[in-house]
Structure formats: C-alpha cells, structure tokens
VOBA-1610 file (N, C-alpha, C; in pm, whole numbers, padded with zeros to 5 digits, always signed):
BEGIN
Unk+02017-00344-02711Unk+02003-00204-02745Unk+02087-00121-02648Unk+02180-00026-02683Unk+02256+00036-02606Unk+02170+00152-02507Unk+02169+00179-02427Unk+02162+00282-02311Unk+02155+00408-02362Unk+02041+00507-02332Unk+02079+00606-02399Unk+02203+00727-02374Unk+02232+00790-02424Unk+02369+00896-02330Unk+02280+00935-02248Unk+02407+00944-02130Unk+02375+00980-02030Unk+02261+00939-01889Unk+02206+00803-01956Unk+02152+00720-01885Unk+02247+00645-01807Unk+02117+00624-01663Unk+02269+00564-01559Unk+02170+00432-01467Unk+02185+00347-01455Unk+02121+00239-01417Unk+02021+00325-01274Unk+02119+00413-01171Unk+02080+00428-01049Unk+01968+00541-01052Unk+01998+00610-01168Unk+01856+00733-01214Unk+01778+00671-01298Unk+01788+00558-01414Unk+01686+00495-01501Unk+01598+00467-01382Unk+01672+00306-01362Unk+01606+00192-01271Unk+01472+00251-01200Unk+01478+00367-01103Unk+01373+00442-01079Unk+01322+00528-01123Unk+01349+00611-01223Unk+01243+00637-01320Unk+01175+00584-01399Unk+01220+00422-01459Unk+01112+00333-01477Unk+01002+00285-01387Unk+01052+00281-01280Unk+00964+00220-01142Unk+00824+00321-01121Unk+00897+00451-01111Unk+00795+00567-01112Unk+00721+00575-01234Unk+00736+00577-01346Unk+00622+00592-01487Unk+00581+00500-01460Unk+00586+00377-01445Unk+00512+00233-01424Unk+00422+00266-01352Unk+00450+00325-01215Unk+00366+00323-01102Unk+00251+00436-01117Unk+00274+00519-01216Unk+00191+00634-01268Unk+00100+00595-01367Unk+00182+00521-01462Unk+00077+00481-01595Unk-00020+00365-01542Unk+00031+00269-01466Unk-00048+00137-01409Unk-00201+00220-01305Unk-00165+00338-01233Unk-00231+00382-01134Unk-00374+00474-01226Unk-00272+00508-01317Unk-00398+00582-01426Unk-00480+00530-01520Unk-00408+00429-01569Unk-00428+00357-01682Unk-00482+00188-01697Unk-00472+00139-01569Unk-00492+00008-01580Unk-00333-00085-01572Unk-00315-00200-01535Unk-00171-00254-01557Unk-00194-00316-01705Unk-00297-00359-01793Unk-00322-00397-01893Unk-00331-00307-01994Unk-00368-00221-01962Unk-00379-00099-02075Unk-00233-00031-02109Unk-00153-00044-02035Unk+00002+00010-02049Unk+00061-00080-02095Unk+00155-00062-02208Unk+00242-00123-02250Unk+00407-00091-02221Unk+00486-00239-02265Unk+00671-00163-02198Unk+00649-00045-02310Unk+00610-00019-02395Unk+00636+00114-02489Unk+00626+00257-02480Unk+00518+00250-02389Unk+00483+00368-02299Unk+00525+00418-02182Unk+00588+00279-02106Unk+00651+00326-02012Unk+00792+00358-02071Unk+00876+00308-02124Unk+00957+00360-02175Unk+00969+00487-02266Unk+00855+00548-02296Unk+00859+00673-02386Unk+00807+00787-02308Unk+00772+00731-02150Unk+00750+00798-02030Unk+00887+00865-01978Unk+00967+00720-01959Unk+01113+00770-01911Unk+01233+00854-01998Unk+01177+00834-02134Unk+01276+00881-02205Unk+01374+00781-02298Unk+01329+00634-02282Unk+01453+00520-02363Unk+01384+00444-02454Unk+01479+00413-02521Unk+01432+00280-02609Unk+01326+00178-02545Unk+01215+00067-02585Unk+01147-00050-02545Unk+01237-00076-02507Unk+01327-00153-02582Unk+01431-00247-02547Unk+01518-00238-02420Unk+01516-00073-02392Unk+01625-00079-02318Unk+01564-00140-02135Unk+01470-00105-02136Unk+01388-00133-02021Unk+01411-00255-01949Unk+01468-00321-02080Unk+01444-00528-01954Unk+01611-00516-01968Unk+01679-00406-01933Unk+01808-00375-01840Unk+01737-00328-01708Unk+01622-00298-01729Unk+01597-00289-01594Unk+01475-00365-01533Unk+01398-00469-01589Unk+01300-00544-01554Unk+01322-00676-01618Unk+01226-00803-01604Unk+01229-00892-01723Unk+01137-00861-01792Unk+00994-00804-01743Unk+00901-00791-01812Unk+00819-00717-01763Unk+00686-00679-01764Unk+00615-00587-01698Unk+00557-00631-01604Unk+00492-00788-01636Unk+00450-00906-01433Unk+00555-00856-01357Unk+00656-00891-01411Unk+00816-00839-01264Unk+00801-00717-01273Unk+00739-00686-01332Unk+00746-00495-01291Unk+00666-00444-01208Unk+00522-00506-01245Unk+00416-00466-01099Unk+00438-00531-01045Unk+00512-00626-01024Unk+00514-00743-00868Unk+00614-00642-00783Unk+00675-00617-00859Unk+00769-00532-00769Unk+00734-00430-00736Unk+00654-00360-00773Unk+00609-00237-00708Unk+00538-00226-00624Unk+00480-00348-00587Unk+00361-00417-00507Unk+00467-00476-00418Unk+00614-00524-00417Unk+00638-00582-00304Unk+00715-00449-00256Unk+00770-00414-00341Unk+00853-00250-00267Unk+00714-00139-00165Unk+00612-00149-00196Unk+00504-00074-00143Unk+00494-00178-00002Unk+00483-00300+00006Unk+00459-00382+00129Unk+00572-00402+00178Unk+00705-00395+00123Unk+00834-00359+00266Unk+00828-00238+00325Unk+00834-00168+00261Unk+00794-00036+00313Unk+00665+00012+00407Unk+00592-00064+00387Unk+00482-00055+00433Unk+00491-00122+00585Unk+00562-00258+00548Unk+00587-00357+00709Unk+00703-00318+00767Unk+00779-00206+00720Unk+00903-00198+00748Unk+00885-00010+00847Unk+00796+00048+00821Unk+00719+00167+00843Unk+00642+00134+00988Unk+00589+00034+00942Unk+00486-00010+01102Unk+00559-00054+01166Unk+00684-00122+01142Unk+00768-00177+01241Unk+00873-00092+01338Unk+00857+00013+01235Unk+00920+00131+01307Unk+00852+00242+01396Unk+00747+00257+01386Unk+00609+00312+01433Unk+00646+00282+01588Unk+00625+00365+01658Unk+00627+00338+01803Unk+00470+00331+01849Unk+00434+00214+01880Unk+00306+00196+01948Unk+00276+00203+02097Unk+00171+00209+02122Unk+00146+00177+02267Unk+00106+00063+02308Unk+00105+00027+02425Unk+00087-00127+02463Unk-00074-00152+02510Unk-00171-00056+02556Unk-00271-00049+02581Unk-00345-00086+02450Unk-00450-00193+02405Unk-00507-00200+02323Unk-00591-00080+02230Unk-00653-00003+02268Unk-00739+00103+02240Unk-00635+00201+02190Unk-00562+00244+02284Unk-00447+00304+02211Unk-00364+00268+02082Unk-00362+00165+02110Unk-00270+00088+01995Unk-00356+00079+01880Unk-00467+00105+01887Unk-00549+00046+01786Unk-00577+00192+01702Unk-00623+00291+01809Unk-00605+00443+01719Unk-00463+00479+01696Unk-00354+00453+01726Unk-00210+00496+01679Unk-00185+00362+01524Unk-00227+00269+01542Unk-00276+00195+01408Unk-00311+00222+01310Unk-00480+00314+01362Unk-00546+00379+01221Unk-00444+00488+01167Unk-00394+00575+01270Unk-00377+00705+01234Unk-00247+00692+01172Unk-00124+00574+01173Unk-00023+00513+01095Unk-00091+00498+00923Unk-00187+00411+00949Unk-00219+00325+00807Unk-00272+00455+00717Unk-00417+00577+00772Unk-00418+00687+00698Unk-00315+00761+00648Unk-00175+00783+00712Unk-00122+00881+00709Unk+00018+00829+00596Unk+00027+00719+00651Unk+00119+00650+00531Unk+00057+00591+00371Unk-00098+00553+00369Unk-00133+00588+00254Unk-00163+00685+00180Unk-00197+00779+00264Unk-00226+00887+00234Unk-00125+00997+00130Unk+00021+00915+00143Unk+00134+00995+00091Unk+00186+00891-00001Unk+00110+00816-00061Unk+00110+00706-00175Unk-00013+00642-00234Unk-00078+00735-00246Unk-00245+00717-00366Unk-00214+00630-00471Unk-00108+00644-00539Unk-00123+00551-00686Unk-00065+00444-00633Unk+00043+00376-00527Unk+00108+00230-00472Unk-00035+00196-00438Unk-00105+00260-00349Unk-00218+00223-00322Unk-00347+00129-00372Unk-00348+00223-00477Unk-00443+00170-00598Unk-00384+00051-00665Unk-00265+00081-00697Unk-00201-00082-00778Unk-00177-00181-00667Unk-00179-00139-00519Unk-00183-00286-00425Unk-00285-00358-00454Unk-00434-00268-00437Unk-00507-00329-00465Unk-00599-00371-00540Unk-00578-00286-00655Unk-00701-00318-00792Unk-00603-00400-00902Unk-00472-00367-00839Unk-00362-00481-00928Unk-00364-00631-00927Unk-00395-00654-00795Unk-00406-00775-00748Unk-00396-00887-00856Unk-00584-00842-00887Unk-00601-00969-01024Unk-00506-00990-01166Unk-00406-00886-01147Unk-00303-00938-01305Unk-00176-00962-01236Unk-00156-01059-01111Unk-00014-01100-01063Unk-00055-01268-01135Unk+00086-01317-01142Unk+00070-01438-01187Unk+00040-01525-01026Unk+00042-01634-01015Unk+00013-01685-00929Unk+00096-01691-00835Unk+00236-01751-00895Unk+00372-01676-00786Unk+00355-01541-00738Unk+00360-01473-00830Unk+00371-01340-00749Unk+00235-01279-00647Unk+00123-01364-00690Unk+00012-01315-00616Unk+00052-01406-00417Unk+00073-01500-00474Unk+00121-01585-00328Unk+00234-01457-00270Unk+00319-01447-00316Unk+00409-01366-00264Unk+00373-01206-00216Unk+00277-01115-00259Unk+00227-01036-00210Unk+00070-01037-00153Unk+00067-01132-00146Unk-00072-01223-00042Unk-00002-01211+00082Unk+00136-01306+00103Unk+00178-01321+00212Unk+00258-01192+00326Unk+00286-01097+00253Unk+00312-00957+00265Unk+00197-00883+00329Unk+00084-00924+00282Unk-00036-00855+00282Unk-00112-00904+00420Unk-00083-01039+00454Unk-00129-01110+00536Unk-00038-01093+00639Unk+00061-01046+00680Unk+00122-00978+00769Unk+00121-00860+00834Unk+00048-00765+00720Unk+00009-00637+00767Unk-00139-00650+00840Unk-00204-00747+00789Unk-00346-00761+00859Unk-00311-00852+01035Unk-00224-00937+01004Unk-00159-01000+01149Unk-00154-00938+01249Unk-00063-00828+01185Unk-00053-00672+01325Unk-00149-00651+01362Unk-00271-00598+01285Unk-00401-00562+01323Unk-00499-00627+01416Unk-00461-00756+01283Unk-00551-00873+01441Unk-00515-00897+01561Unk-00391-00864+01559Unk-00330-00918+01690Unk-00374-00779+01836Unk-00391-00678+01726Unk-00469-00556+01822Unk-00563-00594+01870Unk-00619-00639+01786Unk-00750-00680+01834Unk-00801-00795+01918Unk-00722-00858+01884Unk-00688-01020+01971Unk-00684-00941+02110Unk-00532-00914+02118Unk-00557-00853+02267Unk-00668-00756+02306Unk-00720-00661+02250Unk-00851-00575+02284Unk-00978-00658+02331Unk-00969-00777+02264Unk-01046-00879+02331Unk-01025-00982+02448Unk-00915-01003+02469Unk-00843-01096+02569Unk-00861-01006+02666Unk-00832-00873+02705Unk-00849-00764+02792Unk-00988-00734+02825Unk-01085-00734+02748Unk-01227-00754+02766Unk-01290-00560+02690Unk-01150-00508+02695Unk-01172-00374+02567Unk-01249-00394+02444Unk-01254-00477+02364Unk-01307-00504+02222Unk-01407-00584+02229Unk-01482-00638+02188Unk-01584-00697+02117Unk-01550-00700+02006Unk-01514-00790+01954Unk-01567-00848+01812Unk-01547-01032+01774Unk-01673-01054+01719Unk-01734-01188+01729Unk-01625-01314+01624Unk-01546-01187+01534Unk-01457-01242+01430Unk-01358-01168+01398Unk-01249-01168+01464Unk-01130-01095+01462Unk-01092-01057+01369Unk-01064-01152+01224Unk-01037-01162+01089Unk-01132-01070+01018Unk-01252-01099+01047Unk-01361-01032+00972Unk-01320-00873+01000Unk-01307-00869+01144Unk-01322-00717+01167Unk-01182-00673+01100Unk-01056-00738+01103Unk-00904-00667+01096Unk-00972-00621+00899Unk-01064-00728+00832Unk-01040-00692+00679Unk-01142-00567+00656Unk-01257-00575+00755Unk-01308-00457+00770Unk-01332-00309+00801Unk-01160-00343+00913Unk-01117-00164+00969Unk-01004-00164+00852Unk-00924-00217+00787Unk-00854-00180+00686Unk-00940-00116+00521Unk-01041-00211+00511Unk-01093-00147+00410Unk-01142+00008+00444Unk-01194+00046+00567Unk-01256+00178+00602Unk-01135+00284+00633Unk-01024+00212+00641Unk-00908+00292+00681Unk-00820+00339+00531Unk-00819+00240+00477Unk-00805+00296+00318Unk-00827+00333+00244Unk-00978+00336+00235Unk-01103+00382+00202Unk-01037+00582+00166Unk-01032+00612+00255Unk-00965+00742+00295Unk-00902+00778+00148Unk-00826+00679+00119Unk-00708+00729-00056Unk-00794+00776-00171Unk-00917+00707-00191Unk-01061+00726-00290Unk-01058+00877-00284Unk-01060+00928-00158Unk-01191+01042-00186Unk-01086+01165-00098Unk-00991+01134-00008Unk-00918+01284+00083Unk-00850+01341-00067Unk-00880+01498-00026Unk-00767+01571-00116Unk-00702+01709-00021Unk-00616+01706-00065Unk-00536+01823+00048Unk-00610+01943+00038Unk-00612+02024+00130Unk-00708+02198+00073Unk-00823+02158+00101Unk-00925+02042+00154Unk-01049+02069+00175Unk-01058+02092+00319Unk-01178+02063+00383Unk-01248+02074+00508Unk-01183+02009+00621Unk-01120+01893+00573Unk-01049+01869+00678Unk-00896+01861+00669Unk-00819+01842+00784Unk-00668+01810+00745Unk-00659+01715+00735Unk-00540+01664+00688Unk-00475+01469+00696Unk-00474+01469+00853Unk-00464+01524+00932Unk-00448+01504+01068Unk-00580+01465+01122Unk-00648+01568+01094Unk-00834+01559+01147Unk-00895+01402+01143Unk-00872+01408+00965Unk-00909+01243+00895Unk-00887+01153+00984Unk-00754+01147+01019Unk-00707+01017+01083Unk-00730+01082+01205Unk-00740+01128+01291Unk-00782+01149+01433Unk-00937+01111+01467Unk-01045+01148+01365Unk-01162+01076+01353Unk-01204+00939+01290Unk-01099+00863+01213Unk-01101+00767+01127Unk-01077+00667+01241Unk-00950+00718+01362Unk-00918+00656+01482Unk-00980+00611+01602Unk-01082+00712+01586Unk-01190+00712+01694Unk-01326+00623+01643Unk-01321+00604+01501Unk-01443+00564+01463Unk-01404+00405+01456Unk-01292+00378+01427Unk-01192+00259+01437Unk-01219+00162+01557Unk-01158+00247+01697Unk-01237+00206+01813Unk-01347+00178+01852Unk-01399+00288+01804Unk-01559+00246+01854Unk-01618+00155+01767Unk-01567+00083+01670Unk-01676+00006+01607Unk-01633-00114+01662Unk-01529-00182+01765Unk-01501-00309+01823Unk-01479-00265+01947Unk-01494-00157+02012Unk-01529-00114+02169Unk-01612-00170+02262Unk-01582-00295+02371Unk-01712-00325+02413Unk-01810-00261+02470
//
C-alpha cells in the first residue's frame, strides 16, 4: 500500500509509536487494533508494518524504548556516594521521571502479560537492571550498617512499587507539587530500611 502524500517515515514512524502508546495506555494492548492505531495517525492499516511487523513488535518496543531511556536517564543522574543520600536522590529520580510518562508507565507494567516470551525475557532483563541499581543502594546501606533490611530484593521490589505508585493517583494543580511528592516519597523511602 503506498504512503500517504506527504507522509515521511521520520514524522509517521513516531506518530505511530505515540497513538500506540495512547490507545494501549487507555484502552488495553488487546482491545486496540493496527486499525485504530492507524486511523489515529492518519494512514492506511496496511501502511503501518512500513513501520512495525506487527503490534507484539510494537509494544515490545515501546516497553524497550521506555527502559533505555529509563537506564540511560539514571545513568546520567548524578548521584551521591553516601548511601542514604543516594537512596533519596534515587526516589526523587524514579518519581520525577515517571511522573513525565504516565501512559509508558502503565504499558511497562500492566503490559507485561501480552509480551511473547522473547520479548517478555528481553524487557524482564531491562527491568532487572533498573532494580540492580536499587539493590545495590541498598546493599551498600547495609554493608555500612545505614539500612536494615532482612531481604534486599524484597525491599528494592517494594520501594519501587511505592515509588511508582505515585503515577496512579499525582495530578498537577493539587496540594502538593511534583517536587513536595518526591521530597516526601524520599524521606519515607529511607526511613522504611533506616537502621
């Protein structure tokens, strides 16, 4: 199927990426079809697997573009070397960068269950890198005699769920700022593996 006028691979390509990531975030990844996302962007069905193979490669990819970015963000993040510190400059990273991607968010993780098995290994292992960093905060917070906690793992899947937690329910204009959130999200972070 030809391209529509004036379609251009470098403005499609991501405006498919974006309706995907809108309709999947609203709608379910099952409930959307290529038909809708394509009548989102403006093209033919057909023309779409010029820019995908299918819609699995379509959320896999949006799920691995959200976790480079994501490991590629923290890697750039200037931390501190003091555990406690490092651990609230952690939270207040992970709030503040989900916080400015609600719907990647939601399809990281309620998407999960419709990756094929390749692709679930492959953003497992993405995923399990971002929790690495964490533990490894914590590892040292404990080696230092700063932290307490009886299960490192347990706790790294437990301050991430409370740290993401945040995307559910913050909306801009209320009671608190994005700043506040994560300045108390940071402190509450600490203190729950503080010895």
């Amino acid at each position: 199927m030809a391209r529509k006028t004036g379609s251009h691979s470098e403005i499609t390509g991501p405006r498919v990426r974006a309706a995907a990531l809108r309709l999947f975030a609203q709608h379910g990844f099952a409930a959307v079809s290529m038909r809708q996302i394509a009548a989102e962007v403006g093209v033919q069905a057909g023309a779409l697997y010029l820019y995908t193979p299918d819609k699995q490669s379509l959320l896999a990819e949006l799920m691995a573009d959200h976790m480079d970015e994501l490991l590629s963000s923290l890697a750039a993040e200037p931390m501190p070397e003091e555990p406690v510190a490092r651990l609230a400059a952690f939270a207040r990273f992970h709030i503040g960068f989900h916080l400015e991607r609600p719907e990647a968010v939601f399809i990281a993780y309620m998407e999960l269950r419709n990756l094929t098995p390749e692709n679930f290994a492959r953003i497992e292992a993405m995923r399990r890198r971002y929790e690495d960093a964490l533990e490894a905060i914590l590892c040292a917070g404990c080696a230092s005699g700063a932290f307490r906690a009886p299960d490192t793992k347990l706790a790294t899947l437990a301050l991430i769920a409370m740290l993401t937690g945040v995307t559910t329910w913050f909306r801009d204009g209320g009671r608190l700022s994005r700043a506040d959130v994560a300045a108390i999200y940071a402190d509450m972070a600490c203190k729950s593996v503080r010895a």
